[in-house]
C-alpha positions in Angstrom: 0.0 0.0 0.0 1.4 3.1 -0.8 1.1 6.3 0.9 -0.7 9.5 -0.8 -0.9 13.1 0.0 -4.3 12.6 1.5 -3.3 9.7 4.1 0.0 12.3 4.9 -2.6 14.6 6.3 -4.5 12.3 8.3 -1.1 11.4 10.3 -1.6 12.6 13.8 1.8 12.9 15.2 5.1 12.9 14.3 6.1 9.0 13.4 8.4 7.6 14.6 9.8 5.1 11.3 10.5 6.2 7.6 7.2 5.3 5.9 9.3 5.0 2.7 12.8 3.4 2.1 15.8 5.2 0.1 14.9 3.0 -2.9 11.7 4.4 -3.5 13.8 7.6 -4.4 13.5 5.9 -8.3 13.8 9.3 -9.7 17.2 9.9 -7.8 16.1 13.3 -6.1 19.1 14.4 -4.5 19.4 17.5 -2.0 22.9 19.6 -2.8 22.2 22.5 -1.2 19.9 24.6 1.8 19.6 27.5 3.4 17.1 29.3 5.4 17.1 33.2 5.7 14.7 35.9 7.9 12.6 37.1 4.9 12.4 40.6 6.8 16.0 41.2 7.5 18.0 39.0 4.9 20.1 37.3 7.3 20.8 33.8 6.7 20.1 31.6 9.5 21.1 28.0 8.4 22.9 27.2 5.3 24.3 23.8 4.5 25.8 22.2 1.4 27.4 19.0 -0.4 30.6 19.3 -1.3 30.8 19.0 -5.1 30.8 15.3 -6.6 30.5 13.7 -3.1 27.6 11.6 -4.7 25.8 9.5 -2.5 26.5 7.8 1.2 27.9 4.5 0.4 27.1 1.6 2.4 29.8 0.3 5.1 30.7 -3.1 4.2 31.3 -4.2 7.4 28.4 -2.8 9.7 25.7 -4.5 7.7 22.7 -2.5 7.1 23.6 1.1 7.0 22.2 3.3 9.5 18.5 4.0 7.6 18.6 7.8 8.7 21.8 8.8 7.2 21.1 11.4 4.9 17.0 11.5 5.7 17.6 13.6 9.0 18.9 16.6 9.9 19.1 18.3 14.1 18.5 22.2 14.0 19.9 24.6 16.8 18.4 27.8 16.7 18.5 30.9 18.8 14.8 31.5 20.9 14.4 34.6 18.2 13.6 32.0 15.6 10.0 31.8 17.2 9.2 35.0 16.9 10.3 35.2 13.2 7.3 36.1 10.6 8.3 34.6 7.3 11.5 32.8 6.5 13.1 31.8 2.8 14.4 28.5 2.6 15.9 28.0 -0.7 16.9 24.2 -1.8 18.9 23.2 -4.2 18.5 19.5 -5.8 19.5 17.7 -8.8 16.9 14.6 -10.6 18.1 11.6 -12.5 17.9 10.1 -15.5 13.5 10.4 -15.4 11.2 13.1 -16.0 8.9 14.3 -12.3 5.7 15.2 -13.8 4.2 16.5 -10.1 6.9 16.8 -7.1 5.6 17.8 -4.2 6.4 18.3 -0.6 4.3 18.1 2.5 6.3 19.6 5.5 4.5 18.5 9.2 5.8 20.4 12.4 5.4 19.7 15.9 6.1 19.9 19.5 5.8 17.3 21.6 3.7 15.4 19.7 1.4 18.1 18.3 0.6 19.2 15.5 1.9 23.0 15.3 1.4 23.8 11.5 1.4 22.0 7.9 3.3 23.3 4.8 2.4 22.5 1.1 5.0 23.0 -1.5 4.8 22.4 -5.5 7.8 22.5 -6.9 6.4 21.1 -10.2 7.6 19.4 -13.2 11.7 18.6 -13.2 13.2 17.5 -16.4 15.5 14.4 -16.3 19.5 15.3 -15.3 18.9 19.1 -14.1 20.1 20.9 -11.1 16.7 22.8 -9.6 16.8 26.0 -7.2 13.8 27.3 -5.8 12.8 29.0 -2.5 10.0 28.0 -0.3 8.2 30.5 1.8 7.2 29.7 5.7 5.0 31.8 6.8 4.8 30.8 10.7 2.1 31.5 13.1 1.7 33.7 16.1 3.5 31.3 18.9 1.8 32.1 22.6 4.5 33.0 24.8 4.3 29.8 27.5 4.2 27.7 24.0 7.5 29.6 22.8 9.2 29.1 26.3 8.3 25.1 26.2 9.8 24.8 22.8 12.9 26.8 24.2 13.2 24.7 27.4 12.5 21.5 25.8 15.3 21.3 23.0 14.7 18.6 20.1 11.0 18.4 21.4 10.5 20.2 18.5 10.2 17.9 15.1 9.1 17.6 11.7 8.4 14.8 8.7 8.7 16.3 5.4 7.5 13.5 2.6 8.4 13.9 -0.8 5.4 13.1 -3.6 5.7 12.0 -7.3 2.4 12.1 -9.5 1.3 11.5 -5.4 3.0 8.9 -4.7 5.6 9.0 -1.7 9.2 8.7 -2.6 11.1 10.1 0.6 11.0 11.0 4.0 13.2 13.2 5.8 13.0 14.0 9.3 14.7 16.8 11.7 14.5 17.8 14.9 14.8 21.2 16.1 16.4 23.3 19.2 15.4 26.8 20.3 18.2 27.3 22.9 21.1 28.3 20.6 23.4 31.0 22.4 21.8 30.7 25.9 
């Protein structure tokens, strides 16, 4: 059975597995580059990238099964001003294989311990085969209550999120991150 963009949004809470494996990746969607920025101010709060040709993680002969999460999860440390931010830019960078993506699609879940604090839908729409793609998302948070913001702050990595990755609606990866509002205290 595979999982849709409907059954996504019936999801509660965060869970807990992958609900796809790296194989299901068939159009070899690959992440070079992100960075997140304060829409308002320009500053650039995260930034990450491949280095160039570093291809894929390569699986350790010796330990067996490679560690599932490698690559599919990334931990956040923020400062507490991230709550309060309005609108942030993140901009990714990816590159797509040898096949055509007619629909790619991604449906970004947040939450703190274990609820739901806001859904993001993204289209980044048709990819031709062998192409580097750059676009920039816009978050548009909500209005955090202050005893909500000092949880999240006192309760670092409390604070997760699933992003699921759809092909002509059908899931083909899952990422997860977890996320820490106590940066610089």
């Amino acid at each position: 059975r595979s999982l849709t963009t409907t059954s996504i949004f019936k999801v509660k809470t965060c869970v807990s597995d992958y609900l796809c494996r790296p194989e299901d990746n068939i159009y070899s969607v690959d992440f070079t580059r992100f960075k997140i920025r304060d829409l308002e101010t320009g500053t650039v709060l995260f930034e990450i990238a491949k280095p160039p040709n570093s291809g894929h993680v390569e699986k350790d002969e010796e330990s067996g099964d490679a560690d599932s999460s490698v690559g599919r999860f990334v931990r956040y440390q923020f400062t507490p001003a991230f709550l309060k931010l309005r609108t942030v830019g993140a901009t990714v960078e990816f590159t797509v294989g040898d096949r055509p993506i007619n629909s790619f699609r991604m449906i970004e879940r947040h939450y703190f311990q274990g609820r739901l604090l806001k859904n993001f839908d993204f289209d980044f729409g048709f990819c031709i085969p062998n192409s580097r793609n750059t676009c920039e998302h816009i978050y548009e948070f909500p209005q955090l209550p202050e005893d909500l913001i000092r949880q999240m702050v006192e309760h670092p990595y409390e604070t997760k999120s699933d992003s699921f990755y759809f092909v002509d609606n059908k899931l083909i990866m899952h990422n997860k991150a977890d996320y820490a509002y106590n940066g610089g205290l």
